[in-house]
C-alpha positions in Angstrom: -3.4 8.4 -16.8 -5.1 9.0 -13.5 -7.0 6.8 -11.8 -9.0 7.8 -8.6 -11.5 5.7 -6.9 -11.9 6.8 -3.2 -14.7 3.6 -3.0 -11.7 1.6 -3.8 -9.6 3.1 -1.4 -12.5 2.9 1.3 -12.6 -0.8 0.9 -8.5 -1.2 1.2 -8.8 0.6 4.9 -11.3 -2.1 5.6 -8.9 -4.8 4.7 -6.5 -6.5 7.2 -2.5 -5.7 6.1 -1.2 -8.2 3.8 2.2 -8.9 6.1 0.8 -9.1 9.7 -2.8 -9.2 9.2 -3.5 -6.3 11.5 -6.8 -5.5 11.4 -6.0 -1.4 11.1 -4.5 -1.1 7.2 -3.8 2.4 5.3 -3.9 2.2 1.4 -0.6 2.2 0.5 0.2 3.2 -3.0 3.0 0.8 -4.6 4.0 3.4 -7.0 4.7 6.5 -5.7 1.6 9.1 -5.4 1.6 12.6 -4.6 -1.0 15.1 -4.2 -0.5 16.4 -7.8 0.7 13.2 -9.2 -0.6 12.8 -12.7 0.2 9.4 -12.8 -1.7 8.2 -9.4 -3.5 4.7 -9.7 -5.4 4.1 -6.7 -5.7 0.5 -7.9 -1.8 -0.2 -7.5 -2.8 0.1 -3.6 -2.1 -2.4 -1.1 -3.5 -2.8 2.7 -0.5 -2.3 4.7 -0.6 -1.8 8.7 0.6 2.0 9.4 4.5 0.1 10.5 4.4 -1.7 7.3 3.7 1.3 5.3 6.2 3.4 6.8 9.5 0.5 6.7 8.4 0.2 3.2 8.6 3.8 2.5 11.9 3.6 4.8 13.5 0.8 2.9 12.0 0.6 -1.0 9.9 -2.0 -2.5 12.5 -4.1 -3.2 13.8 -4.9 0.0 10.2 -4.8 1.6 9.5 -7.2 -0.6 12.5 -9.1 0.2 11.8 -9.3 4.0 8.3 -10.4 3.5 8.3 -12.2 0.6 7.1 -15.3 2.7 3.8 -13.0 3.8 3.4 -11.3 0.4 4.6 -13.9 -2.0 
């Protein structure tokens, strides 16, 4: 099921990122979402600084989670 809320996603960019508090923070999907991605749920988004969001695309969730489990946890 598909489940777009841009207002949600607005509000996540306005949010500081949850490891380093930057005050910057991209929407970053916890589940894997592409463009055409039937199963996209906006609301499995997190506020991640743009470094964050690419070492946890670069590594996986589970070792992101791993490393920051203190910030996160």
């Amino acid at each position: 099921m598909k489940v777009i809320d841009e207002q949600y996603l607005e509000k996540i960019r306005t949010e500081t990122c949850v490891v380093c508090s930057r005050e910057t923070a991209d929407p970053d999907h916890i589940q894997a979402r592409q463009w055409r991605d039937s199963n996209r749920n906006d609301y499995f988004a997190l506020p991640l600084c743009r470094q964050h969001h690419e070492e946890r695309h670069q590594i996986g969730n589970i070792k992101f989670q791993e490393s920051h489990i203190r910030c996160i946890g």
